[in-house]
Biopython code that builds the backbone (N, CA, C, O; Angstrom):
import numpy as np
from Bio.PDB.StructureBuilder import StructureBuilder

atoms = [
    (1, "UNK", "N", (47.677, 174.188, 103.160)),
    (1, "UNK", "CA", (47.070, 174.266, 104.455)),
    (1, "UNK", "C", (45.674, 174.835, 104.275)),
    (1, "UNK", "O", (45.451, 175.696, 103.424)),
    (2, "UNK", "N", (44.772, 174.371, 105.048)),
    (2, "UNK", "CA", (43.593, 174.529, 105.128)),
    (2, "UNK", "C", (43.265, 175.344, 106.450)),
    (2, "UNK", "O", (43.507, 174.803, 107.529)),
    (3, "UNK", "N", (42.604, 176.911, 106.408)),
    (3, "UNK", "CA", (42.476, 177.322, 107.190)),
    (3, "UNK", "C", (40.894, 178.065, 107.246)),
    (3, "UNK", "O", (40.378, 178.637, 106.286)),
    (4, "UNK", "N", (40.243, 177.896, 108.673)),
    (4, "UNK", "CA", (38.819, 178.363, 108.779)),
    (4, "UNK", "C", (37.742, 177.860, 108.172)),
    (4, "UNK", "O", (37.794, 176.800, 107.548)),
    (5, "UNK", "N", (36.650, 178.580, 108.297)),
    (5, "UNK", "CA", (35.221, 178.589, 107.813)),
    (5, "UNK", "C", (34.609, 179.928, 108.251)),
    (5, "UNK", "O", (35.134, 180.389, 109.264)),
    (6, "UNK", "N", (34.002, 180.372, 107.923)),
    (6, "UNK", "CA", (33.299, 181.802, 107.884)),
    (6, "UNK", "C", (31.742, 181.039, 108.109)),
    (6, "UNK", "O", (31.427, 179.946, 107.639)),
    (7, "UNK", "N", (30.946, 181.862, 108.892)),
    (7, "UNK", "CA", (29.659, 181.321, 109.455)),
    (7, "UNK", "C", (28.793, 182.706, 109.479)),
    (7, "UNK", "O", (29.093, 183.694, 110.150)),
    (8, "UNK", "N", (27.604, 182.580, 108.575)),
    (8, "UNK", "CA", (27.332, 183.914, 107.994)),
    (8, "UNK", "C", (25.963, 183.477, 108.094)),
    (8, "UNK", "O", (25.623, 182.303, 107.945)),
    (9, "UNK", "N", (24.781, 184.917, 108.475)),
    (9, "UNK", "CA", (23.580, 184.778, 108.713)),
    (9, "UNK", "C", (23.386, 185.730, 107.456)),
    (9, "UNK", "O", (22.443, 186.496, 107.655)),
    (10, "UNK", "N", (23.886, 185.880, 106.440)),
    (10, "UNK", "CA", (23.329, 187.094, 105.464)),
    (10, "UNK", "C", (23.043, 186.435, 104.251)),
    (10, "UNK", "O", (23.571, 185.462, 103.712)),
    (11, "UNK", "N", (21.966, 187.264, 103.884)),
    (11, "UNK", "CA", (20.996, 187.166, 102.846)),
    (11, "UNK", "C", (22.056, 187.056, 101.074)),
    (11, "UNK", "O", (21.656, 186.753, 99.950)),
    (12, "UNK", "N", (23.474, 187.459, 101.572)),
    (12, "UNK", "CA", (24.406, 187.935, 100.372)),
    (12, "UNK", "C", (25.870, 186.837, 100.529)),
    (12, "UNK", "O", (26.599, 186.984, 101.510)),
    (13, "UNK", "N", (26.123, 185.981, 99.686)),
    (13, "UNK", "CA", (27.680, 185.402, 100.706)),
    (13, "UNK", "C", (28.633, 186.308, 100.675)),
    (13, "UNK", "O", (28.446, 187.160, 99.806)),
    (14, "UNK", "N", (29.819, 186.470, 101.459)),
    (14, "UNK", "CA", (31.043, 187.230, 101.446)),
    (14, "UNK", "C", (31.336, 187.069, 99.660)),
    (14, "UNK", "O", (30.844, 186.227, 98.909)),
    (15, "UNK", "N", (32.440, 188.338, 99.272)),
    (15, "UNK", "CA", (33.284, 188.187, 98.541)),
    (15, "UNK", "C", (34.539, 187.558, 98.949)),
    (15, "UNK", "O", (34.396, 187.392, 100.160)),
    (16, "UNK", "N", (35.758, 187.089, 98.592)),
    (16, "UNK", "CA", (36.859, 186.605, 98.654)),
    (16, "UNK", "C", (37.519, 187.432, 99.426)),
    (16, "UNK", "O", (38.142, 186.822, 100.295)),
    (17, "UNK", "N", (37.675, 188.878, 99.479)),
    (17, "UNK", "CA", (38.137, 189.683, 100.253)),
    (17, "UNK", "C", (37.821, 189.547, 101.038)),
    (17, "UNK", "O", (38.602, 189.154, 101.904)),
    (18, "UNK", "N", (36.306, 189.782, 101.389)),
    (18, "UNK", "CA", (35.562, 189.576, 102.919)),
    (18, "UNK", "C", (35.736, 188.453, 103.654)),
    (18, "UNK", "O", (35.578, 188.560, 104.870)),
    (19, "UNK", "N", (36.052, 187.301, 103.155)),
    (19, "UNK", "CA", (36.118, 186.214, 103.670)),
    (19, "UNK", "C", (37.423, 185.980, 104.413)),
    (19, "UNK", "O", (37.583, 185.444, 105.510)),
    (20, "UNK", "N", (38.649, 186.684, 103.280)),
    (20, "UNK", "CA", (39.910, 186.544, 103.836)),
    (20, "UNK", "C", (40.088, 187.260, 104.866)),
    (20, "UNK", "O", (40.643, 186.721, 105.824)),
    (21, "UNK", "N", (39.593, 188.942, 104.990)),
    (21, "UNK", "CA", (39.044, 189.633, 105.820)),
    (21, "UNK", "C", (38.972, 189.061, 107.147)),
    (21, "UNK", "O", (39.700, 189.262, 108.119)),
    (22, "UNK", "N", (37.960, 188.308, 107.010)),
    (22, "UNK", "CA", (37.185, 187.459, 108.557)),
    (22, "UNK", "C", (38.072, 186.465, 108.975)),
    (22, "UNK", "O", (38.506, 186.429, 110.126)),
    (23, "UNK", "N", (38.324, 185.771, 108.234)),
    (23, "UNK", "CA", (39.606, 184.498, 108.837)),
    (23, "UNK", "C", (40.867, 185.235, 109.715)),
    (23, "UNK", "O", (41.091, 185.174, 110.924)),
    (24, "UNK", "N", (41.655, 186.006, 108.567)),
    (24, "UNK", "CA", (42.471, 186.360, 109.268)),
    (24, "UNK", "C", (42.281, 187.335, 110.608)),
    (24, "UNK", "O", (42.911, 187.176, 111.653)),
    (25, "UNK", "N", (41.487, 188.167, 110.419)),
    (25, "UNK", "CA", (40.868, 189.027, 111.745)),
    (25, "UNK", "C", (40.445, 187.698, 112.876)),
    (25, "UNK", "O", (40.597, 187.975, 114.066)),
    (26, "UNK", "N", (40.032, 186.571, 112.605)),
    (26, "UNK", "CA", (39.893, 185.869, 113.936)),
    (26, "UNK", "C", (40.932, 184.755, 114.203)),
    (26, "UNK", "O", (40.922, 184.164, 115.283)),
    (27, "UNK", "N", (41.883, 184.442, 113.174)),
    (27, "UNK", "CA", (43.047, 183.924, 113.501)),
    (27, "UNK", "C", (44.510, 184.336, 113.473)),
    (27, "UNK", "O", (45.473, 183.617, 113.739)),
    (28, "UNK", "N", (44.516, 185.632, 113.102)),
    (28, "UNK", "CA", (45.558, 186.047, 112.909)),
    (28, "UNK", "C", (46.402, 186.429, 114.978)),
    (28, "UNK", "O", (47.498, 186.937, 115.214)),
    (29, "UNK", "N", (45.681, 186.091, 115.691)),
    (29, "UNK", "CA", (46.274, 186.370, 117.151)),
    (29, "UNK", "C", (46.905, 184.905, 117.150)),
    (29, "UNK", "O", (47.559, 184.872, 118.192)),
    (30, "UNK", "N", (47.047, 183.584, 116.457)),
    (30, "UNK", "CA", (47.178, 182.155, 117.457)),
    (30, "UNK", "C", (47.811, 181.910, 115.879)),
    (30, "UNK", "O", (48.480, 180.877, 115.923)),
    (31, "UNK", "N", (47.833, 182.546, 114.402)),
    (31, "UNK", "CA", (48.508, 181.894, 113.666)),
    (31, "UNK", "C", (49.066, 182.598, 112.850)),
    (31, "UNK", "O", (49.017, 182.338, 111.648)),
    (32, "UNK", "N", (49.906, 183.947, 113.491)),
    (32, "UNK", "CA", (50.362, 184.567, 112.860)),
    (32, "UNK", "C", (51.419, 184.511, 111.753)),
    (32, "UNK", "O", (51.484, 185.303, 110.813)),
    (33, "UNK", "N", (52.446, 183.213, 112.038)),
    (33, "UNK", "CA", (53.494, 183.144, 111.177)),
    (33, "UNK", "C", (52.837, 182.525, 109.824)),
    (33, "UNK", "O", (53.406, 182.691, 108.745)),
    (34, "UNK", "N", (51.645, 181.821, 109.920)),
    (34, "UNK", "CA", (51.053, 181.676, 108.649)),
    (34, "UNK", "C", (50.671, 182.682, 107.654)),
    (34, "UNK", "O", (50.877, 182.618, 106.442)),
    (35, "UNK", "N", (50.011, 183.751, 108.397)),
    (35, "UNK", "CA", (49.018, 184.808, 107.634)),
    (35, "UNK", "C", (50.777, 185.761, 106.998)),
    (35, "UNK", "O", (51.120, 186.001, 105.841)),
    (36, "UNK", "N", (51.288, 185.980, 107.916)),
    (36, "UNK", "CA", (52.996, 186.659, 107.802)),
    (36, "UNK", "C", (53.671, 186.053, 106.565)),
    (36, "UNK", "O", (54.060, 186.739, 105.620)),
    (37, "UNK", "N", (53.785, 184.700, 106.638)),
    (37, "UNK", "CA", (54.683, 183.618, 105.529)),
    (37, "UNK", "C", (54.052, 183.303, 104.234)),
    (37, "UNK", "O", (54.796, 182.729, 103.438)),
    (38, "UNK", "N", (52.872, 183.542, 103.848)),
    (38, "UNK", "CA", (51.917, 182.894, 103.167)),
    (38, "UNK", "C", (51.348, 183.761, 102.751)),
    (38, "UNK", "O", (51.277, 184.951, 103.057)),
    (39, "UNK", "N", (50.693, 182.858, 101.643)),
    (39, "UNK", "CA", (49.245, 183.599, 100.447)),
    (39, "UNK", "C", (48.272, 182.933, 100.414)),
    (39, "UNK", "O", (48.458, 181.719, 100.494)),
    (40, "UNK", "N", (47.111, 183.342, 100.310)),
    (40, "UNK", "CA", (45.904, 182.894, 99.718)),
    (40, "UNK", "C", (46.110, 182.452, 98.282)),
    (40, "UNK", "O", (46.524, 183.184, 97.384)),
    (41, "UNK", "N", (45.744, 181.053, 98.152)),
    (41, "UNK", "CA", (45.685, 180.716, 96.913)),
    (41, "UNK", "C", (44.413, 180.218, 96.450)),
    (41, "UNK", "O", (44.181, 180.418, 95.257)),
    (42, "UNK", "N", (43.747, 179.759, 96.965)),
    (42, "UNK", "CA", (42.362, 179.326, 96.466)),
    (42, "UNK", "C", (41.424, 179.385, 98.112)),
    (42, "UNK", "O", (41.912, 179.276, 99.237)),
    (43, "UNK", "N", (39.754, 179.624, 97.677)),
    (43, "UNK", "CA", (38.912, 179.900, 98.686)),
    (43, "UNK", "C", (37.883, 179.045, 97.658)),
    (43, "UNK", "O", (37.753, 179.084, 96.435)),
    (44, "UNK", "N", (37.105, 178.128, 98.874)),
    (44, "UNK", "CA", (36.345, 177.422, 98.368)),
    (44, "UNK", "C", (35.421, 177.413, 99.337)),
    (44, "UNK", "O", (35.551, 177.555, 100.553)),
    (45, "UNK", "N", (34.165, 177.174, 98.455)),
    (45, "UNK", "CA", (33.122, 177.258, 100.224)),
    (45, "UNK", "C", (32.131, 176.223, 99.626)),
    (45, "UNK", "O", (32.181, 175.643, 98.541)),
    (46, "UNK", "N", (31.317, 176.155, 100.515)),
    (46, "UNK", "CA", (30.189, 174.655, 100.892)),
    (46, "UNK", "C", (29.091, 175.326, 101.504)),
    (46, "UNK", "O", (29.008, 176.554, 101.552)),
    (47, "UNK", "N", (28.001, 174.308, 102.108)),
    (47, "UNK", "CA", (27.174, 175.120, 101.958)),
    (47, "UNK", "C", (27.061, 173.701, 103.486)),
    (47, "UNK", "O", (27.321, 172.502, 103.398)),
    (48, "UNK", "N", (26.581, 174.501, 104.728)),
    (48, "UNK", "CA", (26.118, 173.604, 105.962)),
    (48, "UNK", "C", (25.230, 172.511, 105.522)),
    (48, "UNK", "O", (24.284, 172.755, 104.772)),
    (49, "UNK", "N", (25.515, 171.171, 105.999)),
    (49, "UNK", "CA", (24.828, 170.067, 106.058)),
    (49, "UNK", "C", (24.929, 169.276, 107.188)),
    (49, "UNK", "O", (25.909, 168.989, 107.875)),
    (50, "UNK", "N", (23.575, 168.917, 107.288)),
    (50, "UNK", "CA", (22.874, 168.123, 108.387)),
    (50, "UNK", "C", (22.335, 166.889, 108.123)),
    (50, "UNK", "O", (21.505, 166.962, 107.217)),
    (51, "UNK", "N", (22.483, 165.804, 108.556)),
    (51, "UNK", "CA", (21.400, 164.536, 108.629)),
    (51, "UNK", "C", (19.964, 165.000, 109.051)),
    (51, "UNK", "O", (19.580, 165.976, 109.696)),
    (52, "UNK", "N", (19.177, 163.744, 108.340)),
    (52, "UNK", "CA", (17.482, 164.055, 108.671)),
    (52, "UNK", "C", (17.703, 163.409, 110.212)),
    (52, "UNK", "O", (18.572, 162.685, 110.699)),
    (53, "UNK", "N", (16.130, 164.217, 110.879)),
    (53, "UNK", "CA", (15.920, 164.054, 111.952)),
    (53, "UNK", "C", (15.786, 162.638, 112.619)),
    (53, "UNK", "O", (16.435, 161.918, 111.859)),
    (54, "UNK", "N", (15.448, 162.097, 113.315)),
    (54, "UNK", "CA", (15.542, 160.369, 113.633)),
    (54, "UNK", "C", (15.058, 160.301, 114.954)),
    (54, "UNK", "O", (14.777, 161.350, 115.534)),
    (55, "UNK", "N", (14.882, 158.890, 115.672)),
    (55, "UNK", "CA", (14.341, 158.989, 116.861)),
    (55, "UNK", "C", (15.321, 159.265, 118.169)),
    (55, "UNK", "O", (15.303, 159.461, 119.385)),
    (56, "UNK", "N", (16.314, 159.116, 116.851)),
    (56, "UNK", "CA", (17.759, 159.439, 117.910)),
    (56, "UNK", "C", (18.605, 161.284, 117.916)),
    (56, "UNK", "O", (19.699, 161.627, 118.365)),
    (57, "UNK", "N", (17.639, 162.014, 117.297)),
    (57, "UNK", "CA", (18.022, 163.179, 116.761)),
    (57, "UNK", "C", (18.557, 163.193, 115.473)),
    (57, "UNK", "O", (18.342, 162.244, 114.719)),
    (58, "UNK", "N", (19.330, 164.300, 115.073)),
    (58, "UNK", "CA", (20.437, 164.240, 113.844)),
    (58, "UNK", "C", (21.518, 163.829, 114.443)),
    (58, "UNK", "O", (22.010, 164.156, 115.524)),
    (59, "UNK", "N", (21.921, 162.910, 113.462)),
    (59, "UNK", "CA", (23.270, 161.741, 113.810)),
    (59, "UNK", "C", (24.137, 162.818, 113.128)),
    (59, "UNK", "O", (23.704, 163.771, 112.479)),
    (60, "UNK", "N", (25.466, 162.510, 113.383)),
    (60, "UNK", "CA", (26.425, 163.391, 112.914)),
    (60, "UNK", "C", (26.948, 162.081, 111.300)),
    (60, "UNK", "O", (26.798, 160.860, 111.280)),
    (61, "UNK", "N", (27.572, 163.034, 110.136)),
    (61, "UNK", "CA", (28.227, 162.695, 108.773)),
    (61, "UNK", "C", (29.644, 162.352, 109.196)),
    (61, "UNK", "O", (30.270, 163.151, 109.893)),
    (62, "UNK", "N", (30.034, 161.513, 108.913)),
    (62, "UNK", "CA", (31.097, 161.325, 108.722)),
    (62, "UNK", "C", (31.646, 159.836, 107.461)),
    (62, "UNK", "O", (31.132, 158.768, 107.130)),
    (63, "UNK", "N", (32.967, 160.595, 107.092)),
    (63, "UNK", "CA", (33.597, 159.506, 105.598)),
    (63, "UNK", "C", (34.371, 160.197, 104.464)),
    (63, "UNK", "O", (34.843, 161.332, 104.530)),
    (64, "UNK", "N", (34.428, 159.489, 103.575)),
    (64, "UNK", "CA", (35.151, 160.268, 102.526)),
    (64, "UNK", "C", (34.077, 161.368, 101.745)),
    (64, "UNK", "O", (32.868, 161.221, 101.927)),
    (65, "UNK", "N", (34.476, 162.233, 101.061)),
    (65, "UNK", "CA", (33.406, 162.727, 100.597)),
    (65, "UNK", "C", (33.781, 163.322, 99.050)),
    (65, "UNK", "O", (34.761, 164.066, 99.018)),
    (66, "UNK", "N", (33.075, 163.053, 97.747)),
    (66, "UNK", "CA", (33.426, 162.428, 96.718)),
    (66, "UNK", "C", (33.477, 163.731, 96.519)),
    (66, "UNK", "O", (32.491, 164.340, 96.936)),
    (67, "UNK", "N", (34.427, 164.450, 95.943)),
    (67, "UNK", "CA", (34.045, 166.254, 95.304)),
    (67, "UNK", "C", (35.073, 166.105, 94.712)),
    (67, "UNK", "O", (35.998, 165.370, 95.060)),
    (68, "UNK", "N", (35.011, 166.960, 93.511)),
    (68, "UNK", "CA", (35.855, 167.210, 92.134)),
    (68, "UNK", "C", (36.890, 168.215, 92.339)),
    (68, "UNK", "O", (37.747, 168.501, 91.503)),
    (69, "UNK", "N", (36.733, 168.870, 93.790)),
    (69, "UNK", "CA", (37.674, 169.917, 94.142)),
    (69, "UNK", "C", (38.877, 169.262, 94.970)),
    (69, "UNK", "O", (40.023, 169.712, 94.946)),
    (70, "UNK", "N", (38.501, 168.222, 95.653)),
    (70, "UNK", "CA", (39.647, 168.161, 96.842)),
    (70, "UNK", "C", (39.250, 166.730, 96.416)),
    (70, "UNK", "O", (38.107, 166.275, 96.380)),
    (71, "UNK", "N", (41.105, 165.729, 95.909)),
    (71, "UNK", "CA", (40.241, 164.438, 95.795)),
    (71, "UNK", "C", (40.121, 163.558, 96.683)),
    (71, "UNK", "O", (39.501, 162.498, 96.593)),
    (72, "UNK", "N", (41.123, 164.254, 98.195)),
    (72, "UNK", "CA", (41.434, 162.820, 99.217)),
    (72, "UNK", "C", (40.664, 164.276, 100.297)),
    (72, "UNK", "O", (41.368, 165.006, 100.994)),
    (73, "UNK", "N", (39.112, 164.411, 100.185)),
    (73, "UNK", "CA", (38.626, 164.776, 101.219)),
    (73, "UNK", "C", (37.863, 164.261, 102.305)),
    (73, "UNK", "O", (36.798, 163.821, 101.872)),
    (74, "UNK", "N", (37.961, 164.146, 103.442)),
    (74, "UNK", "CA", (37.051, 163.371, 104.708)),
    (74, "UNK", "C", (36.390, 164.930, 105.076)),
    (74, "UNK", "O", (36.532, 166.137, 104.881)),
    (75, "UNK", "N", (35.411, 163.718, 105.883)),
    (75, "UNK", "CA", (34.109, 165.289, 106.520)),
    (75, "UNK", "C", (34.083, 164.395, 107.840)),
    (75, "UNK", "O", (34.243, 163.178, 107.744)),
    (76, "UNK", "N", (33.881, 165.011, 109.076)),
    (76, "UNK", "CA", (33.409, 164.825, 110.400)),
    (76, "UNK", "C", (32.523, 165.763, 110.882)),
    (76, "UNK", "O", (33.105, 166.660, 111.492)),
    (77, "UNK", "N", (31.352, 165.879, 110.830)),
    (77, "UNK", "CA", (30.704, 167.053, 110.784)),
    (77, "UNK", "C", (29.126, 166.872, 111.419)),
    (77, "UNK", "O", (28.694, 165.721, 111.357)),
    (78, "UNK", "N", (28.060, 168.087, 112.135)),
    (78, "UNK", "CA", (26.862, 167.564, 112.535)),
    (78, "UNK", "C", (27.230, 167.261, 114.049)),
    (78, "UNK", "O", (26.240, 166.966, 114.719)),
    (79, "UNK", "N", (28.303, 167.267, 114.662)),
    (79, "UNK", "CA", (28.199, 166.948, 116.140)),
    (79, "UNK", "C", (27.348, 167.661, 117.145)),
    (79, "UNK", "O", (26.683, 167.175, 118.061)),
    (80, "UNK", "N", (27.506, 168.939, 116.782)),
    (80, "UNK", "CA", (26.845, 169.937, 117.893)),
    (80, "UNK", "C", (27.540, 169.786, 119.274)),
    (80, "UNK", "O", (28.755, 169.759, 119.472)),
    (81, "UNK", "N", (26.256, 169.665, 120.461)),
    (81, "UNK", "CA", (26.715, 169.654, 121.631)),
    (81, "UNK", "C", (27.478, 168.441, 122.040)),
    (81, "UNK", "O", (28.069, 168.545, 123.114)),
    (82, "UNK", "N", (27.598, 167.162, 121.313)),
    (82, "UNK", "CA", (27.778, 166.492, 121.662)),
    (82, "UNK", "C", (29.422, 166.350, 120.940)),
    (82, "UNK", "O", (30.183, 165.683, 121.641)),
    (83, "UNK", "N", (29.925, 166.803, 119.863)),
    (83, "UNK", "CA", (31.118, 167.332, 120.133)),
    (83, "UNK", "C", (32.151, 167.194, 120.732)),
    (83, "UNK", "O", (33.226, 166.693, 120.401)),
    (84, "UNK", "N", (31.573, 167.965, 122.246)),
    (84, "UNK", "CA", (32.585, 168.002, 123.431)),
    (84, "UNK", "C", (33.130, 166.265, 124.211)),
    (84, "UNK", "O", (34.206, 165.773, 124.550)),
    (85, "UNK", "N", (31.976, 165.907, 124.210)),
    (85, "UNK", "CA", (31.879, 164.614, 124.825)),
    (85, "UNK", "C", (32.749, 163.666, 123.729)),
    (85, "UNK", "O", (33.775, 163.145, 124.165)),
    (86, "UNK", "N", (32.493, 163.502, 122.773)),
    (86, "UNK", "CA", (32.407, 162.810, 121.552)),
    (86, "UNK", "C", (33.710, 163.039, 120.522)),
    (86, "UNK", "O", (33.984, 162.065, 119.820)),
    (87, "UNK", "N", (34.240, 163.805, 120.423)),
    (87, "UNK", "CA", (34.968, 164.259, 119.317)),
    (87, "UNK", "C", (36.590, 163.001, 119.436)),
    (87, "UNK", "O", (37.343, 162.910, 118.467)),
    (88, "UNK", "N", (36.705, 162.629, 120.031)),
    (88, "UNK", "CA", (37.698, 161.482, 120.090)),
    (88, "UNK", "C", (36.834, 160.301, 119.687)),
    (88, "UNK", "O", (36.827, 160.101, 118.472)),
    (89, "UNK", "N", (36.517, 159.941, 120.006)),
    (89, "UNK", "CA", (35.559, 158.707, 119.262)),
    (89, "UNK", "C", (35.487, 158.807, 118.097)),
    (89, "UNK", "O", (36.164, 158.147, 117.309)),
    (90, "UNK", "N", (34.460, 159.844, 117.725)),
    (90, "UNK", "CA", (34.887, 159.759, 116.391)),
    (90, "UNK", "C", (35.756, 160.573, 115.715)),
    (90, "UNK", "O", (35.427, 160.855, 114.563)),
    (91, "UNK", "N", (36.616, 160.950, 116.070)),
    (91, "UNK", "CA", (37.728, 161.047, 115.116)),
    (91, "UNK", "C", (38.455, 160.234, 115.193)),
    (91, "UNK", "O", (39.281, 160.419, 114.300)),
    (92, "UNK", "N", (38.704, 159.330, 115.774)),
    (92, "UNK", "CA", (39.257, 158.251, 115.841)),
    (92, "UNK", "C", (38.766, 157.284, 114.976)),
    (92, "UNK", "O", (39.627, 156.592, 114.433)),
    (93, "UNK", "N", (37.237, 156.981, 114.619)),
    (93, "UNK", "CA", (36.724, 156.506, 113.500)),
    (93, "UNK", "C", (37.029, 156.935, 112.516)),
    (93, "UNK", "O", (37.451, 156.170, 111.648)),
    (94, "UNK", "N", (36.937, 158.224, 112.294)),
    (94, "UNK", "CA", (37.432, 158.622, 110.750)),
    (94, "UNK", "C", (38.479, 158.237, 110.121)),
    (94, "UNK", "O", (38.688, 157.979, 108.935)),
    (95, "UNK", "N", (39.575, 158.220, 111.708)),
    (95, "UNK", "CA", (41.062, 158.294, 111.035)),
    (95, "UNK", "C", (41.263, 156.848, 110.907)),
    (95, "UNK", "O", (42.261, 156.653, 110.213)),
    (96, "UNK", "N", (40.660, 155.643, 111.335)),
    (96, "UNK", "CA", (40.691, 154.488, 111.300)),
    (96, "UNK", "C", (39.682, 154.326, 109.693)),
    (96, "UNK", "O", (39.572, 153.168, 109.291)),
    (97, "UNK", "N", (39.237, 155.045, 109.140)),
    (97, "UNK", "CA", (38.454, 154.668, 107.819)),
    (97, "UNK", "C", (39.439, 155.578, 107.058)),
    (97, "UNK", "O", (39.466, 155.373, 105.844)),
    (98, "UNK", "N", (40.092, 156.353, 107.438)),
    (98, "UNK", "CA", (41.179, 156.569, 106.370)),
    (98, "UNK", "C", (42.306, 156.402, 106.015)),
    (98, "UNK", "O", (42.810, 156.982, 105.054)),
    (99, "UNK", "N", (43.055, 155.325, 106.965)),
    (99, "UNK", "CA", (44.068, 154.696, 107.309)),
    (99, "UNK", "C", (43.533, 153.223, 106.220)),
    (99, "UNK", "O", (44.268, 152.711, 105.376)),
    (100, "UNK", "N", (41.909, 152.716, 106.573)),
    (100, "UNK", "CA", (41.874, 151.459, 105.704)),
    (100, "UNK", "C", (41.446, 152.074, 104.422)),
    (100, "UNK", "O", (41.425, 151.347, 103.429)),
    (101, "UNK", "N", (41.129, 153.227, 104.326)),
    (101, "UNK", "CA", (41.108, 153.322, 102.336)),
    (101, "UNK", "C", (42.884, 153.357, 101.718)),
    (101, "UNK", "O", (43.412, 152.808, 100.751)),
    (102, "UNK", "N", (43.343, 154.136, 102.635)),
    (102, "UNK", "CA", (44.896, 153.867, 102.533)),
    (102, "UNK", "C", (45.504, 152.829, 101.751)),
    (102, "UNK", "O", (46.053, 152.744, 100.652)),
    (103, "UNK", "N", (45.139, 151.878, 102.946)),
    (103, "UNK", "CA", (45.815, 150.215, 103.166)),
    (103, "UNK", "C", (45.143, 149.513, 101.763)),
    (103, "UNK", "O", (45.504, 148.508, 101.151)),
    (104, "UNK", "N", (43.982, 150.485, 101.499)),
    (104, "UNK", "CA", (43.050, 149.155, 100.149)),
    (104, "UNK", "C", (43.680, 150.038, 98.637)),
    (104, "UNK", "O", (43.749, 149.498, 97.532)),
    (105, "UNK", "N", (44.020, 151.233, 98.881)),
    (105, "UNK", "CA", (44.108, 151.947, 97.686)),
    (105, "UNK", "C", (45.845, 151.303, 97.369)),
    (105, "UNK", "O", (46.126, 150.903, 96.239)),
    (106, "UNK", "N", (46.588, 151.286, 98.177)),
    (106, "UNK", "CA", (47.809, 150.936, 98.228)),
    (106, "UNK", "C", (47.798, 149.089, 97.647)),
    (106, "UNK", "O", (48.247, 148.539, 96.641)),
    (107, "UNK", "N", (47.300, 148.754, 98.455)),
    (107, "UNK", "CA", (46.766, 147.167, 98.110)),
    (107, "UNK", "C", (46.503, 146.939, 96.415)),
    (107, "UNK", "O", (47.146, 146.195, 95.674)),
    (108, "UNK", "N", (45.421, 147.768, 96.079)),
    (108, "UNK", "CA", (44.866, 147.798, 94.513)),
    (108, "UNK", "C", (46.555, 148.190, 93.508)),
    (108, "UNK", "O", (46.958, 147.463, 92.600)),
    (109, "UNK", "N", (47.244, 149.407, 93.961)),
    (109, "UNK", "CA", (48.307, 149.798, 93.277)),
    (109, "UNK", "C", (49.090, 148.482, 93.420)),
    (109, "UNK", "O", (49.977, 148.513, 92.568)),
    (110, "UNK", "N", (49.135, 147.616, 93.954)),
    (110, "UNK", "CA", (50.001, 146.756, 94.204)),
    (110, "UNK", "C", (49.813, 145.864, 93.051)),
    (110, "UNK", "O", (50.728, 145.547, 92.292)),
    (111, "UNK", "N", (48.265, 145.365, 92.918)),
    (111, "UNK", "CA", (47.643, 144.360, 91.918)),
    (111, "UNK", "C", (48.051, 144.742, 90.442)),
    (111, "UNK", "O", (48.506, 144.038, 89.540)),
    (112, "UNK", "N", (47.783, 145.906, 90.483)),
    (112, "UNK", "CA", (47.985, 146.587, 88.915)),
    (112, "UNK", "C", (49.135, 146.061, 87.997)),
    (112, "UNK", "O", (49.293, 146.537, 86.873)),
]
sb = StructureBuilder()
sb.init_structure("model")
sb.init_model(0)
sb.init_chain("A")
sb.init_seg("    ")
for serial, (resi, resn, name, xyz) in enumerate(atoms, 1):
    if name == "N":
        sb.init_residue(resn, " ", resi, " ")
    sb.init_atom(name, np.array(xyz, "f"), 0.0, 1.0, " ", f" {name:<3s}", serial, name[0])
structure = sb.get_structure()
């Protein structure tokens, strides 16, 4: 299970403590039987990304996203205010582009 993100204006990043620190202090009221049942096993962090500017603003990222850490990872990310309005749409895109890598990766195992 994948839980949080930590959102930090400091000049220093958290340590692992601090981080676990902050998660659980802001989720531990809505997900307690997790933090109760469970361990920390790995903490991984990223670094905020944005699309360049455009005549349409910054467009929001979304797709698979190729990293050596997590190998079946998607990103939906960059919405901002629009978010609220928006966040079914495209997540509904995403999950429709990861349903057809699915269908093609399954497809290829088939050929083999």
């Amino acid at each position: 299970m994948s839980l949080g993100a930590t959102h930090e204006f400091k000049t220093k990043a958290l340590d692992a403590e601090q981080v676990v620190a902050e998660l659980k202090d802001r989720s531990y009221s809505f997900a307690k039987e997790v933090w109760d049942s469970s361990k920390v096993s790995k903490i991984t962090g990223a670094k905020r990304v944005q699309s360049n500017r455009g005549n349409f603003g910054r467009l929001p990222i979304a797709g698979k996203l190729d990293t050596p850490i997590h190998n079946n990872a998607w990103i939906l990310t960059g919405l901002s205010s629009r978010g609220l309005l928006y966040h079914g749409i495209y997540g509904r895109t995403v999950a429709t582009m990861m349903l057809q890598q699915q269908l093609q990766d399954h497809e290829k195992e088939g050929s083999d």
